[in-house]
C-alpha atoms as one frame of an Amber mdcrd trajectory, in Angstrom:
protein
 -15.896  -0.568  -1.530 -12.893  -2.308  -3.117 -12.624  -5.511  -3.696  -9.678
  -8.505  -4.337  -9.379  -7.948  -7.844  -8.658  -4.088  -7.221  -6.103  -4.667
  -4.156  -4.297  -7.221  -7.019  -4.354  -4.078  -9.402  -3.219  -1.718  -6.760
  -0.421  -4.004  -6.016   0.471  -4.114  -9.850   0.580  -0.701 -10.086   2.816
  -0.338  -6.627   5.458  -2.924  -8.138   5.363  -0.890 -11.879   6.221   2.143
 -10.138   9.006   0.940  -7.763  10.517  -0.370 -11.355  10.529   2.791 -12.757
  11.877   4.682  -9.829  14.364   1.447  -8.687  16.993   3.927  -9.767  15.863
   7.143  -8.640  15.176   5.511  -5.209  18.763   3.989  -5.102  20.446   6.900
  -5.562  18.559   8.332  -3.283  19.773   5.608  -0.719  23.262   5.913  -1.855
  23.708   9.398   0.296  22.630   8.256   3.087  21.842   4.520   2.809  23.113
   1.177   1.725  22.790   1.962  -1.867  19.738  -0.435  -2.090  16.367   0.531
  -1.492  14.903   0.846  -5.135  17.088  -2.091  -5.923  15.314  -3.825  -2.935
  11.486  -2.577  -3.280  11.705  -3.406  -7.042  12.799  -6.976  -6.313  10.171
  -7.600  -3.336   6.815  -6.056  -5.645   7.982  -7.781  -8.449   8.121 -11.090
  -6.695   4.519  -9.699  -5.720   3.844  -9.548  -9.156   4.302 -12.946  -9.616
   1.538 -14.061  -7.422  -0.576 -12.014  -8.396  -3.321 -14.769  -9.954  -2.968
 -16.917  -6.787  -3.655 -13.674  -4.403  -6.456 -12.663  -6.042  -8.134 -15.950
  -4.663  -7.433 -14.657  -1.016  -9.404 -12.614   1.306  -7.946  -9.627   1.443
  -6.748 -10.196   4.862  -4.762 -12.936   3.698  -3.524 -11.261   0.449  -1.846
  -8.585   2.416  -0.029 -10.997   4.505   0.827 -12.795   2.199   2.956  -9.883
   0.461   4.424  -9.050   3.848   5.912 -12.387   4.311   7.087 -12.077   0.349
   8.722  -8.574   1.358  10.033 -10.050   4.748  11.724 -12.995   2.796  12.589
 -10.945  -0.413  13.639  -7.321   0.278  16.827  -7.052   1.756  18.095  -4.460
   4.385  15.408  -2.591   6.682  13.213  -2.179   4.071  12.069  -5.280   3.560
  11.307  -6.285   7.330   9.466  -2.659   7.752   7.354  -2.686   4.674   6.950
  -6.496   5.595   5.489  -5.963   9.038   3.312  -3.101   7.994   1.630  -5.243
   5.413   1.699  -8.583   7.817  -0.224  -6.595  10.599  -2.702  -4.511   8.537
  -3.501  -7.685   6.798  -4.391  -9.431  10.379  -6.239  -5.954  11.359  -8.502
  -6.529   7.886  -8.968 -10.208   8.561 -11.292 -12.118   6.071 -12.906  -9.306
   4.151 -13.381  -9.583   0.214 -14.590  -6.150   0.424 -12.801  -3.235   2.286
 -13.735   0.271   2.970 -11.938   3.460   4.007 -12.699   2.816   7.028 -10.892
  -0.334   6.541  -7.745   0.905   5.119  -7.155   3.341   7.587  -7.782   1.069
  10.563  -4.754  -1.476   8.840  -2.497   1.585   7.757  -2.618   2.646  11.738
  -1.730  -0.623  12.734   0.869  -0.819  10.337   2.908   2.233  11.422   2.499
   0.573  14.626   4.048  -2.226  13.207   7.240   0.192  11.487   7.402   2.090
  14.436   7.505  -1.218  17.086   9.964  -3.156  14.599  11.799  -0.053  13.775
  12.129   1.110  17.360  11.573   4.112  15.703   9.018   7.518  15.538   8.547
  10.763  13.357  11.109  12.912  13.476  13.733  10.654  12.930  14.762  10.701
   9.109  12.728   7.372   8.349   9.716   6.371   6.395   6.824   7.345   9.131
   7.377  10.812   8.646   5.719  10.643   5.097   3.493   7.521   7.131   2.094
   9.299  10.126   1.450  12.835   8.344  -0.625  10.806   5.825  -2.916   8.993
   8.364  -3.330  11.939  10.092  -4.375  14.005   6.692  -6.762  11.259   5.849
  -8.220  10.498   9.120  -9.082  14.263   9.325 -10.460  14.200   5.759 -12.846
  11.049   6.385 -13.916  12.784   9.699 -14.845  15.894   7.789 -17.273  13.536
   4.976 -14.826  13.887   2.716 -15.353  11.125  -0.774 -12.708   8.499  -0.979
 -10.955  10.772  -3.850 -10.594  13.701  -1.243  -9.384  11.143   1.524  -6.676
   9.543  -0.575  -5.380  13.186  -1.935  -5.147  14.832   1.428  -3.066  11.551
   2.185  -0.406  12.016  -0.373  -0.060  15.551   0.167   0.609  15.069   3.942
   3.045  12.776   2.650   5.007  14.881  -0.137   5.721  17.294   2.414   6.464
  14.679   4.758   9.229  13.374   2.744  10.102  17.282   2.078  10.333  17.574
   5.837  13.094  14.605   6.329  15.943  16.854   4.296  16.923  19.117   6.990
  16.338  16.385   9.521  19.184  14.591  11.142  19.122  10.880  10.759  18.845
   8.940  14.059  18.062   5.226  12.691  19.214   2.982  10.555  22.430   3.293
   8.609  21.598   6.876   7.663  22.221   7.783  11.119  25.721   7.046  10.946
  26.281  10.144   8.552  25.072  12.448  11.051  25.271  15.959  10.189  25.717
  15.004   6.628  22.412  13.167   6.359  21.099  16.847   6.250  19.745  17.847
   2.444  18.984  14.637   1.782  15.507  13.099   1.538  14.781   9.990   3.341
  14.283   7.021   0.471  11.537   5.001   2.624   9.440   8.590   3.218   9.761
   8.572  -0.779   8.729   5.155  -1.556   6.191   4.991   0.635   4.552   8.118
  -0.928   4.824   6.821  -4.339   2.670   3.482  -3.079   0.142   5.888  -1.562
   0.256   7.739  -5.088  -0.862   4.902  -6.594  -3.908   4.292  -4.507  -4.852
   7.591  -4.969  -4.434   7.095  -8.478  -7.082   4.366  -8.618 -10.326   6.266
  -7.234
């Protein structure tokens, strides 16, 4: 089971890592994006960062929407709303738990690429962040069906994911400002597939 305190530290380690990759993530969006994604995901986690005594006093329910309305009001571009939403609805989907399971996390993951895909008005196959998303949820869903430990779960996930995001280079881009490129989005990794998977990584990293 995890509890608020580890969801705080899992949050922590999701805004250290955007830091270190704001860069790598920006250039990244500078092919076939605004030029802003790391720039953006840095500056939304690390406004995270800064409540992270207060959320620790929420239910986990309430901690997660509570850094989807940060990321909605901080994090410019798409980003922001998309990330936003995902955390917003799997935060209503977990309710007033202190405690959450796999179980758990995969039930409010679902419901957030709902969220991405409703907000988004987008699916796989389309350049964007749900095709690292959806591969992942589908990896662990199979995983947990098959008795595999938390560990295994969380490792099939990012997996599913890294060749998710290896997927989206020869994919044309059909949303966002990407899609404006065209043709010449192909080669190019999609920056919210990339992100996302190095926020899975560090759940992973803490079981």
């Amino acid at each position: 089971m995890t509890d608020q305190k580890k969801v705080v530290e899992i949050l922590l380690d999701m805004a250290k890592v955007l830091e270190e990759n704001k860069e790598f993530l920006t250039d990244l969006d500078n092919v076939i994006g605004d030029g802003d994604h790391g720039i953006n995901m840095a500056r939304g986690f690390a406004e995270v960062e800064k409540q992270a005594e207060s959320l620790e006093q929420k239910d986990i329910g309430n901690m997660l929407k509570t850094v989807g309305m940060t990321l909605v009001s901080k994090v410019g571009g798409s980003s922001g709303p998309l990330y936003g939403t995902a955390f917003m609805k799997a935060g209503m989907t977990i309710g007033a738990k202190n405690e959450i399971d796999m179980a758990d996390f995969l039930d409010a993951l679902e419901v957030g690429i709902e969220g991405v895909k409703a907000r988004g008005k987008s699916t796989t196959g389309e350049k964007t962040m749900l095709d690292a998303m959806v591969p992942a949820l589908d990896a662990m869903k199979e995983q947990q069906a098959a008795g595999a430990d938390v560990k295994q779960v969380l490792e099939a996930g990012v997996q599913a994911a890294e060749a998710g995001v290896e997927a989206t280079k020869p994919m044309v881009a059909t949303k966002g400002r990407a899609s404006y490129l065209g043709e010449r989005s192909v080669g190019h990794q999609d920056p919210g597939a990339t992100s996302f998977t190095l926020m899975l990584k560090e759940i992973a990293k803490a079981y």
